[in-house]
N, C-alpha and C positions, 0 to 999 in steps of 0.2 A: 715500317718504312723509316726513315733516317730522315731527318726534317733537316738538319743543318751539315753540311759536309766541313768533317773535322781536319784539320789540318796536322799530319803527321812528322815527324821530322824522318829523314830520308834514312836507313838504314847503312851502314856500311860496308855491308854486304855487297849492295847494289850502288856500285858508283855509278853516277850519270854517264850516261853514255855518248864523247862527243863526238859532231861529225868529220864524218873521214871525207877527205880529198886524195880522186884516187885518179890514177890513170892508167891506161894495158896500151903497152908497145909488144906487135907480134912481128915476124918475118913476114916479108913480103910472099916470098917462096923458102917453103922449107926442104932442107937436104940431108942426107946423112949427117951432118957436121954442125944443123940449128940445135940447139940447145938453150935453155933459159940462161945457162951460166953463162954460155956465149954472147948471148945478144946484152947479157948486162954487163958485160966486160969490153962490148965496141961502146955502147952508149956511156960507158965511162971514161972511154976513150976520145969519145968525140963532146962530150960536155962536162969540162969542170966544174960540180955547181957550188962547189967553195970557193973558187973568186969570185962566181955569179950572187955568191949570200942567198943560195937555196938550200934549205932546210928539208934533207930527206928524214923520215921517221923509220918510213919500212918501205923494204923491196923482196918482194915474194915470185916465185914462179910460177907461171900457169902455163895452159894447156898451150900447144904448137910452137913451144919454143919460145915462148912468152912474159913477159916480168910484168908486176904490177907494183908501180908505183905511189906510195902515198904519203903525205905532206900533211902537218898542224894547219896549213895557212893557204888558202884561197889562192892568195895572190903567189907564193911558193910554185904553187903547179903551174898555173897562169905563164910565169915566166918562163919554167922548163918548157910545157908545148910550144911558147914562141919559138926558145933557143932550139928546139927541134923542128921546125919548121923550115927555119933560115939553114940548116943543115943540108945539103942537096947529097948528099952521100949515104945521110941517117934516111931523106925521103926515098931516096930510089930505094933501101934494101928492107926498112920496114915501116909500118904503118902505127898508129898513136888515136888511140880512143878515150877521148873522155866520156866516162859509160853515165847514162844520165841516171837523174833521181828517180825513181818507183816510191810512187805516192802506199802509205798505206792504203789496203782493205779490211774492210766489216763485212761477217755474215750477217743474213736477218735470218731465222728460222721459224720454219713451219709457218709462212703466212699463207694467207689463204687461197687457194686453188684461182679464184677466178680473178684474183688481183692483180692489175694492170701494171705498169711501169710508169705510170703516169702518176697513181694513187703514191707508189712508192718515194718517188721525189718529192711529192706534193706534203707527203709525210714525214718528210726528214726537214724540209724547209721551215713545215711549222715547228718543230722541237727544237731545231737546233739554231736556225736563220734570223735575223733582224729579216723587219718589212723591207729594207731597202735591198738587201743581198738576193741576187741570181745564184738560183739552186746547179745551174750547169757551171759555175766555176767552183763548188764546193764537193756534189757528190755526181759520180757517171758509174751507171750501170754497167756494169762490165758481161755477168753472168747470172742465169740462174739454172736449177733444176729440179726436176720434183721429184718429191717423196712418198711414202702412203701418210705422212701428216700433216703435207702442206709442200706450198716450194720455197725451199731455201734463196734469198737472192744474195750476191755479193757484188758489194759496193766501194766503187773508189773514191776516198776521202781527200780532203785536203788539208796537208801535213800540220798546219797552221789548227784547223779545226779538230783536229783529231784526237789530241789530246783532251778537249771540253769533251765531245763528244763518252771519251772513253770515262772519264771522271763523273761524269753524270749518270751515264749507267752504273758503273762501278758503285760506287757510294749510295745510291738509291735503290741497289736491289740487296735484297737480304740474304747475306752468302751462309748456305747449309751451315749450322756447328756440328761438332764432334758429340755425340752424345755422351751424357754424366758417367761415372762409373757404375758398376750395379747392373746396367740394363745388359744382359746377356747379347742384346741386340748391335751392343754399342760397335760403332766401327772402329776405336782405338782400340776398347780391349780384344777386340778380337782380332786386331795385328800384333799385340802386345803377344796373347798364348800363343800367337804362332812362329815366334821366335825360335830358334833352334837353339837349343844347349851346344858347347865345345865347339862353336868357330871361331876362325881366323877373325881377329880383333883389326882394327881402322887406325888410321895414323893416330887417333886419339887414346889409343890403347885400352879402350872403355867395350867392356865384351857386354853381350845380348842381357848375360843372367846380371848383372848387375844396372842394366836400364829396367829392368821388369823388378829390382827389388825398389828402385826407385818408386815405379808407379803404381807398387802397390803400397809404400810408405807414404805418399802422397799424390794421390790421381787429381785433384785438384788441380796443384803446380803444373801438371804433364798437361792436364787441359788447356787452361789456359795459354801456356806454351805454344802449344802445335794451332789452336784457335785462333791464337793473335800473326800466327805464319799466315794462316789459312784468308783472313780478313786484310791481310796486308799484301798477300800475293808475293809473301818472298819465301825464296829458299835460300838459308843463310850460306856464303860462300864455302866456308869450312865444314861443311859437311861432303861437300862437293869434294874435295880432296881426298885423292884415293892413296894407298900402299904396295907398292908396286912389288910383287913377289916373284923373282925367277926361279923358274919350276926345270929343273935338266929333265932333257928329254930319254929315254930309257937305250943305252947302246950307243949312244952318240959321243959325239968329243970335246968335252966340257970344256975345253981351252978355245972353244968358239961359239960369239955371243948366238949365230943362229941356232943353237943345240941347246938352248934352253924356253921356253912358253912360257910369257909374261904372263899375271894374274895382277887384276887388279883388286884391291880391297877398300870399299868405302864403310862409312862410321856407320854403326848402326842406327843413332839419330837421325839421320839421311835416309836411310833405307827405309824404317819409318813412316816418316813424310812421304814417301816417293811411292808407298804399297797404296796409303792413302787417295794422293792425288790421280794414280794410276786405277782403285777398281773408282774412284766415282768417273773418271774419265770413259770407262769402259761398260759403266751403268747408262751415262747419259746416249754413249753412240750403242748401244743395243735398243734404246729406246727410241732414237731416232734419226737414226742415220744409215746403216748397218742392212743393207738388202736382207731380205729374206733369203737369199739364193748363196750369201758368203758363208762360206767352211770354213777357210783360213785363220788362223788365228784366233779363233771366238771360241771361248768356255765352253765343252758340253757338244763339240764341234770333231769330225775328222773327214777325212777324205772317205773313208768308208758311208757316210751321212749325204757325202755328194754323189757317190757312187748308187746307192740305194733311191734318189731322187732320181738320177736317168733312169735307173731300170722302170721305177715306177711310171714316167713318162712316156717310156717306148709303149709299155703295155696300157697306159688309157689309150696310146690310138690306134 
């Protein structure tokens, strides 16, 4: 266990993410002729927000005809839904939502079958709560359901506390490492051998067989490495950027962008990480999440395995 929570400096990878001010303006009634481009092109007509000193960032379009507006500054959007208000031409032909904030949620897993809702609030209060604080303006029950190892509940936080909440877990439980080199067992090296010889390289230009001479010239450094991703929860941006390779399609007319099938190619560093976090992801929901009764998608799994299951069904009755 981790006695002291260490303080990191924030990776650059992951900038801070800050909050958006957003708003959707739809049509009232939509017609052959609503469009998103349409309806941002009357609302730019009917509100100049440069002499207003409204500060747009982005205007996207959404579903029914629809733009979504969003703004650096509170008081930015603030203004425009007034000035759209006072509008009686913008009111009669469409409508303007400020869509509210969605507090995060928490799983709890596998607790115990006969565990009340009550037990559950009562348990978060004590861990996370000062004596003076009301557990109903921090956490509300939203949901729960069972499993064969307990019922999962999910809970609604508040935004305020949410982040201690996650930082206390986070830092006080012992997150799995990558085992050493050597153990045949290890889960790096055996992403490592399953590397494929003579693929298409990532915008880094750095191919398979020369990350695998790396970690066997030093499995150490590679540990360390991917262990300090893994304890820190990040995946570094630039791994994330792909290489985008247009493929012509066979017979078609190359002088037009639809006759050719984009491929995208990310770095093998990436890919890496991403086998990693992907089979523990897929160890932990076989273990506890994952019906007895799902085919789909699961290792060792096919529709022929659910096919065999009804037959075996009709015939015990």
């Amino acid at each position: 266990m981790v006695s002291k929570q260490i303080e990191r400096p924030r990776s650059k990878s992951r900038p801070r993410q800050q909050k958006k001010f957003l708003t959707l303006i739809k049509p009232v009634e939509i017609t052959s002729e609503s469009t998103s481009f349409n309806t941002k092109k009357t609302i730019q007509r009917q509100i100049d927000v440069k002499s207003k000193n409204i500060a747009i960032k982005n205007v996207k379009p959404i579903r029914n005809a629809g733009i979504m507006i969003e703004t650096d500054k509170e008081e930015d959007l603030d203004k425009l839904i007034q000035i759209f208000k006072e509008k009686d031409e913008l009111n009669k032909n469409f409508q303007i939502d400020k869509p509210k904030e969605r507090n995060p949620h928490i799983i709890l897993f596998e607790v115990a079958k006969d565990t009340k809702e009550e037990d559950i609030l009562d348990g978060l209060k004590n861990q996370f709560l000062e004596q003076d604080q009301t557990v109903e303006n921090d956490f509300q029950i939203r949901h729960n359901y069972s499993t064969s190892r307990g019922t999962n509940w999910i809970v609604e936080i508040n935004p305020e506390l949410y982040s201690k909440v996650i930082k206390r877990v986070f830092f006080r439980s012992k997150h799995p490492r990558l085992q050493p080199y050597g153990n045949h067992h290890g889960e790096l090296e055996s992403v490592i051998n399953n590397i494929k010889p003579n693929k298409a390289v990532g915008i880094d230009g750095i191919p398979g067989e020369v990350i695998k001479e790396i970690f066997l010239a030093n499995p150490q450094w590679f540990l360390r490495l991917l262990n300090l991703l893994l304890e820190r929860g990040e995946f570094p941006g630039v791994w994330k950027i792909a290489r985008v390779v247009l493929i012509p399609k066979e017979g078609r007319d190359l002088t037009q962008p639809r006759d050719y099938r984009p491929i995208c190619i990310l770095p093998c560093w990436g890919k890496i990480l991403d086998k990693i976090v992907s089979e523990r992801l897929s160890f932990f929901l076989e273990q506890n999440i994952l019906h007895p009764l799902q085919f789909g998608f699961r290792k060792k799994r096919s529709t022929a395995n659910a096919l065999n299951n009804i037959r075996f069904h009709k015939q015990g009755k």
